[in-house]
C-alpha positions in Angstrom: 11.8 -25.7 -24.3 7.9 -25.9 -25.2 7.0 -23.6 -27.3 4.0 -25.7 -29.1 1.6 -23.4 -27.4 -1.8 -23.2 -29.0 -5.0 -21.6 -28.3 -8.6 -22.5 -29.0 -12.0 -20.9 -30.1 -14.5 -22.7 -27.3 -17.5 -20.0 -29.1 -16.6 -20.3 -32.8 -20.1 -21.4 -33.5 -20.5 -17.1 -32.4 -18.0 -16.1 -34.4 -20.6 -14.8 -37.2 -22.9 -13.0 -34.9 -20.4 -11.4 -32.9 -18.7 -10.6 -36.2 -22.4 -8.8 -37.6 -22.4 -7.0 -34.4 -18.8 -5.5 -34.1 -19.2 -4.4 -37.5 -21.9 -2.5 -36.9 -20.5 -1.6 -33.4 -20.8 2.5 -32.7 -19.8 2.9 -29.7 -23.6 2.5 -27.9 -23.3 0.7 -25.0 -26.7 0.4 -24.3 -27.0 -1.6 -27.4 -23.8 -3.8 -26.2 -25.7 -4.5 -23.2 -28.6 -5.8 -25.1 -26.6 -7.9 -27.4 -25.3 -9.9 -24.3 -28.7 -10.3 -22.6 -31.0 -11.2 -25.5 -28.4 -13.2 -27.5 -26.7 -14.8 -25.0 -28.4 -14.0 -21.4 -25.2 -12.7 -20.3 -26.1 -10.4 -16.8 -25.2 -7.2 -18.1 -26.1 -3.4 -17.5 -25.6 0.2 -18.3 -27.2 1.6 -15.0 -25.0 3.9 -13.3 -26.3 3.6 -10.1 -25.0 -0.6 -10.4 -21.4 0.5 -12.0 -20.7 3.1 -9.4 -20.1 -0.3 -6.8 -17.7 -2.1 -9.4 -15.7 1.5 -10.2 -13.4 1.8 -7.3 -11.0 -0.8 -5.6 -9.2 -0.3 -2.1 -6.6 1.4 -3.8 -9.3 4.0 -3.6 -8.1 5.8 -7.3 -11.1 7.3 -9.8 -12.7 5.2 -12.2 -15.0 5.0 -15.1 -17.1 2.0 -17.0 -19.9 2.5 -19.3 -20.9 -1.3 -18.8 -20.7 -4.1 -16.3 -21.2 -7.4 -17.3 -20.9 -10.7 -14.7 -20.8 -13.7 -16.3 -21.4 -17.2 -15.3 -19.0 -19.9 -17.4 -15.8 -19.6 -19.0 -18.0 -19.5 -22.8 -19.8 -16.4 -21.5 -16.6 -15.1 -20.4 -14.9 -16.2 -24.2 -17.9 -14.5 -25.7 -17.3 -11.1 -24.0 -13.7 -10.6 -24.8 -14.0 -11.6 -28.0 -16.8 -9.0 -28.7 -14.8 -6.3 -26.9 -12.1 -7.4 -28.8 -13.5 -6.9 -32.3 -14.8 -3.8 -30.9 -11.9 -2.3 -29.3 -13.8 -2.0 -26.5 -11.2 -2.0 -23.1 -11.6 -4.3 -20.8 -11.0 -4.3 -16.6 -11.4 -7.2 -14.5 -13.0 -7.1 -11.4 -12.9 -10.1 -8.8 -13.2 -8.9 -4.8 -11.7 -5.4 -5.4 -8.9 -5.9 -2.4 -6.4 -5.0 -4.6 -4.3 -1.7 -3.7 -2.7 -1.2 -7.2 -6.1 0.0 -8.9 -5.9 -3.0 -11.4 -9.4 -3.8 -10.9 -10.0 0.1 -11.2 -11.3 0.9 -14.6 -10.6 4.2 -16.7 -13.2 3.3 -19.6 -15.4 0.8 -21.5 -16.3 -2.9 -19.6 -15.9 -4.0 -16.0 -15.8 -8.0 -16.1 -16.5 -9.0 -13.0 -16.1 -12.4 -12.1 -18.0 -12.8 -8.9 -20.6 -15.4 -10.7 -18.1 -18.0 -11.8 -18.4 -20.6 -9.4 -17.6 -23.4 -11.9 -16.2 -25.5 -11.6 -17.3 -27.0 -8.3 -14.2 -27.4 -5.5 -12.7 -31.1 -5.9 -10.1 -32.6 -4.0 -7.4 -34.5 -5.0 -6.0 -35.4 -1.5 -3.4 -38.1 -2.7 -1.8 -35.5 -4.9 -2.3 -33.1 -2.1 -4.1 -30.7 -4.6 -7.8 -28.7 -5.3 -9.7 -28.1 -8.2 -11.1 -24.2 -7.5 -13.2 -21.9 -9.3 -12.6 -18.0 -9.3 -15.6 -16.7 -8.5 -15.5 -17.5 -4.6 -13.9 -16.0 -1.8 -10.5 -17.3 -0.5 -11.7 -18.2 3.0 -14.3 -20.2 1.7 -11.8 -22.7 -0.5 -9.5 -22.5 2.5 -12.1 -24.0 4.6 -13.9 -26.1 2.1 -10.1 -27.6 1.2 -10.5 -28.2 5.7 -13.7 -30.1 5.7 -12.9 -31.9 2.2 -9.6 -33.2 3.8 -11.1 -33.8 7.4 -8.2 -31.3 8.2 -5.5 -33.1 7.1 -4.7 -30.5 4.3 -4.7 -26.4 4.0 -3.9 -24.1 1.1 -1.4 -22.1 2.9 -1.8 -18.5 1.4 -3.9 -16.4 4.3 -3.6 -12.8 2.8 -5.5 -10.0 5.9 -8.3 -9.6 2.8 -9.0 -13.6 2.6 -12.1 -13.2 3.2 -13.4 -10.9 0.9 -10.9 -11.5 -2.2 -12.3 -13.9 -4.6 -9.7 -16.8 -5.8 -9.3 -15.5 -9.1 -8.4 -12.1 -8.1 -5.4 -13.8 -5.7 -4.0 -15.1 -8.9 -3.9 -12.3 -10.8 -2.2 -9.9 -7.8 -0.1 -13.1 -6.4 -1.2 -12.3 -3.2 0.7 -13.5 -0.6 0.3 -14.4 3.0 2.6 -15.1 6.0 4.7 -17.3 5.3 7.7 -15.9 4.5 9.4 -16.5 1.0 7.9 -17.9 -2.1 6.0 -20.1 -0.4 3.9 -17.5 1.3 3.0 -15.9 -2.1 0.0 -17.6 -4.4 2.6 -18.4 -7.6 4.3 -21.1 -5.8 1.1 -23.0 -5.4 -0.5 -22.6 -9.0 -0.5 -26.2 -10.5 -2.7 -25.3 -13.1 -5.1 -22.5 -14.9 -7.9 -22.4 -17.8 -6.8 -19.2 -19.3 -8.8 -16.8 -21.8 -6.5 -14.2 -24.0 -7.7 -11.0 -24.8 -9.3 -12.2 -28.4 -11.3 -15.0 -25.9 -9.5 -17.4 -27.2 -8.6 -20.3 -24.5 -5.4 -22.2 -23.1 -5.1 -24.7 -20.2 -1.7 -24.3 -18.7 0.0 -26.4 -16.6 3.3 -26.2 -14.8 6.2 -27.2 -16.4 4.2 -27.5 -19.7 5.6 -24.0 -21.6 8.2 -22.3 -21.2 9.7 -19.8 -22.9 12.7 -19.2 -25.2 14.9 -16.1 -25.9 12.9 -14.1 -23.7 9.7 -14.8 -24.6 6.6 -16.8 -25.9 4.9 -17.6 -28.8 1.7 -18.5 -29.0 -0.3 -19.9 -32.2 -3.6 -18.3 -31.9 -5.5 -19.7 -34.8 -4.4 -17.9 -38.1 -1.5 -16.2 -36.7 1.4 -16.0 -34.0 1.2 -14.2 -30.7 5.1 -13.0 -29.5 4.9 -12.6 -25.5 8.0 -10.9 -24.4 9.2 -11.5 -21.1 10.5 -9.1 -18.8 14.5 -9.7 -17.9 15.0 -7.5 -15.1 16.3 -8.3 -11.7 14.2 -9.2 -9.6 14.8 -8.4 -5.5 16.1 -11.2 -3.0 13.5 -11.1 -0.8 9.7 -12.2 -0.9 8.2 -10.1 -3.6 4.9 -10.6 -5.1 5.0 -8.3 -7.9 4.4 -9.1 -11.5 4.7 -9.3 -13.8 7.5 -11.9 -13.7 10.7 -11.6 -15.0 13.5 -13.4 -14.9 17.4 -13.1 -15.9 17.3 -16.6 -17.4 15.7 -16.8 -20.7 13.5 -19.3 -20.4 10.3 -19.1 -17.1 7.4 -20.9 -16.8 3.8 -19.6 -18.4 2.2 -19.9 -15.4 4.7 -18.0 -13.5 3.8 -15.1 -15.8 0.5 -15.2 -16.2 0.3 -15.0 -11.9 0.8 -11.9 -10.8 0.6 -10.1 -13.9 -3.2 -8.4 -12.9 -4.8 -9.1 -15.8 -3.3 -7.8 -18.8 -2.8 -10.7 -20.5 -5.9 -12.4 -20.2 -8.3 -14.3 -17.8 -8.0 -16.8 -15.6 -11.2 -19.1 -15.2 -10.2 -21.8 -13.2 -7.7 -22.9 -11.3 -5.6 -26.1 -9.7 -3.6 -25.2 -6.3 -1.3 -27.0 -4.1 -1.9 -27.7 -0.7 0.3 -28.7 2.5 -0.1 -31.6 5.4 -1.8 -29.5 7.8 0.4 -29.2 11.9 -1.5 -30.6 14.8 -0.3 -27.7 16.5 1.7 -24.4 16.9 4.6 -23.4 18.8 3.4 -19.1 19.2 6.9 -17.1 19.8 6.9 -13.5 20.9 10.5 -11.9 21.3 12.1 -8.9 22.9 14.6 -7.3 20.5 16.7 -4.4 21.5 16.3 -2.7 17.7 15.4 -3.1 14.5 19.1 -3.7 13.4 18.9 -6.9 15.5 15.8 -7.9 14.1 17.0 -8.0 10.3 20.1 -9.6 11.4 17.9 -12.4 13.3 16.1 -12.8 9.9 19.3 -13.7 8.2 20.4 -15.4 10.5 17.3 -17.9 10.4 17.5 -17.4 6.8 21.1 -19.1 6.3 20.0 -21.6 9.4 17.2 -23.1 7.2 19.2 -22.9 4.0 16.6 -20.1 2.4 13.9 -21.7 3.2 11.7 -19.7 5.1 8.6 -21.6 4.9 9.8 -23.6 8.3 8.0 -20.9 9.9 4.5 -19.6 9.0 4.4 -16.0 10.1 7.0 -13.9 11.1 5.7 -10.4 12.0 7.8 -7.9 13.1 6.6 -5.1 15.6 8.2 -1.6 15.9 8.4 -0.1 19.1 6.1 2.8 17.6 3.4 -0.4 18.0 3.6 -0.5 21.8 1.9 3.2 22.0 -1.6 1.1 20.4 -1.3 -2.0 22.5 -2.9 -2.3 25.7 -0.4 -4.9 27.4 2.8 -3.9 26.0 4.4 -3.8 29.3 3.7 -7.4 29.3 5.3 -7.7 26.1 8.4 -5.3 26.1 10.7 -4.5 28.7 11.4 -0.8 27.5 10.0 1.9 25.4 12.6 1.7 22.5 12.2 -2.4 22.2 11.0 -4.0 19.4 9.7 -7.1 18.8 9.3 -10.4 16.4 6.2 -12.7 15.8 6.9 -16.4 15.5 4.7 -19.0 14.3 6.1 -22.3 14.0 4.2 -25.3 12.8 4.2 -28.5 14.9 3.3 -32.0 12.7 5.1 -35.1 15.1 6.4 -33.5 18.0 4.9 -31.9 21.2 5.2 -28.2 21.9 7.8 -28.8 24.9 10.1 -30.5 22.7 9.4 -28.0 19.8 9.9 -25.2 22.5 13.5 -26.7 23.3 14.7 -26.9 19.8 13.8 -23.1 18.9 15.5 -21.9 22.6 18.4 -23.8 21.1 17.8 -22.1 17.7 17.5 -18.4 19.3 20.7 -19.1 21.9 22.8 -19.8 18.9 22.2 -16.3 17.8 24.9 -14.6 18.8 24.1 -15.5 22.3 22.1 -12.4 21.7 18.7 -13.5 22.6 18.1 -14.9 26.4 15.7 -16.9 27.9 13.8 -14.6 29.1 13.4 -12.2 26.0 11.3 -15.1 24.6 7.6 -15.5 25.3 5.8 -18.6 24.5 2.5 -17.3 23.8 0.3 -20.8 23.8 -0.9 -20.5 27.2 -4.5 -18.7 26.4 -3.9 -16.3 28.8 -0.7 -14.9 27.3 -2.1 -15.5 24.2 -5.3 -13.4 24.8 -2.5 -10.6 26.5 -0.7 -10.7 22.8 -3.6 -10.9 20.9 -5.8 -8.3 22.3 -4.7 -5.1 20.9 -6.2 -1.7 19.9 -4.8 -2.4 16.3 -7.1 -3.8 14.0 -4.6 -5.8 11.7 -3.4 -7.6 14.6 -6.9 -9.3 14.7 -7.0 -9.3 11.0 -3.3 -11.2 10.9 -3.8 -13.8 13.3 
């Protein structure tokens, strides 16, 4: 396995001044704050009435920061860790703040916030059906950049409800995941390649299937001396799971697949290459009538086993409990009875047309068991019955599709 993993000062021509500074470093922040601006025009401020915005995520926990800083480039960005490095001055990055862990919730020191790095410039490569992305910019707007780029011919398939306020970078960091169920609804699957900072500033560009680790971990040559990364070996649960950071049984896991998810702690991730998918003409829309929940998690494995694990043949499947039907406003169009329940099915159409797609999943659901009939199933393209399904009092349901 690779282990010839080796980092890089990109701001060693600052290596001096930042050295002067840190020496001298006691604990004014103010001061900090003018050390960025004047020697390096780094955005950065001490006013409380700025930090208060950047203190709290959606996780909604207490925080504290005596500085903010937002910088521009990836050397701005090497030159800010490396000084809060020297100064052991802690350090929380902040991106679109959608997060519910608190990760971009800070207790003390430096907020990073990384909603001005918007290089490099989106570039498509649609031949290896991939995108070039900065961090800085919302996910909505690279999903529909990667749209116009491709004259719709090519999506990036993760659609988490907060797309449109979550910046790219902060995706990466949480894994965030989307619809689709499995791995391939999660952001790691589709992470081709990163330009990463560690802590000290020092920078690595990673690409998958470039390191891996040994023994249970990595080791990094960082200039004078050798960084061990242990891995984490527990189990991790057989179902879509976006946590982080990764771990594996195995002894040897991708850097990148550890780096995603892991919000944060072991670095910064400045740019990034994603994969993409052909993008369907169409959609077949399923609604279906289930008599309980039971039946709905034996429907999942049973499509589960049917595809061979992979789930991605569908590209939402959201499941309703019949608690739902007391906040929609058609749900006797939708269920039969009070204690129903009910699954959402969207199911991607690229050659075929929706009658013949239609056919092939009434075959798919009759083969259940016989459980499911005919007329539990509701094809939802019509726009009227789509409006009827779509037309709720709950606010995620707008959010989600």
């Amino acid at each position: 396995m690779n282990q010839n993993i080796k980092s890089k000062n990109i701001v060693s021509n600052y290596d001096y001044i930042i050295s002067i500074f840190s020496n001298d470093w006691r604990g004014n922040f103010p001061e900090l704050s003018n050390f960025f601006y004047k020697k390096f025009q780094i955005s950065s401020t001490t006013d409380t009435d700025i930090i208060d915005s950047y203190k709290f995520d959606w996780s909604n926990l207490p925080g504290n920061a005596s500085i903010l800083v937002r910088p521009n480039n990836i050397k701005e960005c090497s030159i800010i860790l490396k000084t809060c490095y020297k100064c052991n001055i802690p350090v929380t990055v902040s991106a679109g703040r959608t997060n519910l862990t608190g990760s971009a919730t800070p207790k003390e020191g430096l907020i990073l916030s990384t909603v001005l790095l918007r290089s490099p410039s989106i570039k498509l490569d649609i031949n290896n059906q991939h995108v070039l992305s900065p961090v800085g910019i919302p996910l909505e707007k690279l999903r529909n950049e990667v749209l116009d780029l491709s004259n719709n011919t090519l999506f990036y398939p993760v659609n988490p409800t907060s797309r449109y306020d979550a910046l790219v970078g902060g995706t990466l960091s949480c894994n965030a995941s989307g619809f689709i169920p499995g791995n391939k609804g999660a952001t790691r699957y589709w992470v081709k390649e990163i330009e990463f900072l560690l802590p000290n500033g020092n920078y690595i560009l990673i690409q998958r299937g470039q390191y891996f680790s040994s023994n249970f971990k990595f080791i990094i040559k960082d200039e004078w001396k050798n960084i061990h990364l242990p891995i984490p070996n527990y189990k991790r649960p057989d179902i879509k799971n976006a946590s982080g950071p990764y771990s594996s049984e195995s002894k040897n896991i991708d850097l990148i697949d550890l780096i995603i998810g892991s919000e944060g702690i072991f670095g910064l991730i400045v740019s990034c290459k994603l994969g993409l998918l052909k993008r369907p003409k169409e959609y077949l829309n399923l609604f279906l009538r289930l008599e309980s929940e039971n039946e709905a998690l034996d429907l999942y494995t049973y499509l589960y086993n049917y595809f061979d694990k992979d789930m991605s043949k569908v590209f939402a499947l959201e499941y309703f409990g019949h608690n739902c039907q007391n906040y929609m406003n058609h749900k006797d169009f939708l269920f039969n009875s009070d204690n129903q329940v009910g699954l959402y099915i969207k199911i991607p159409i690229y050659n075929q047309s929706i009658e013949n797609k239609s056919i092939e999943w009434f075959e798919i659901l009759k083969n259940f068991n016989n459980k499911i009939k005919s007329e539990e199933i509701v094809v939802l393209n019509d726009k009227k019955i789509w409006n009827y399904f779509l037309k709720q009092d709950i606010q995620f349901l707008i959010m989600h599709l």
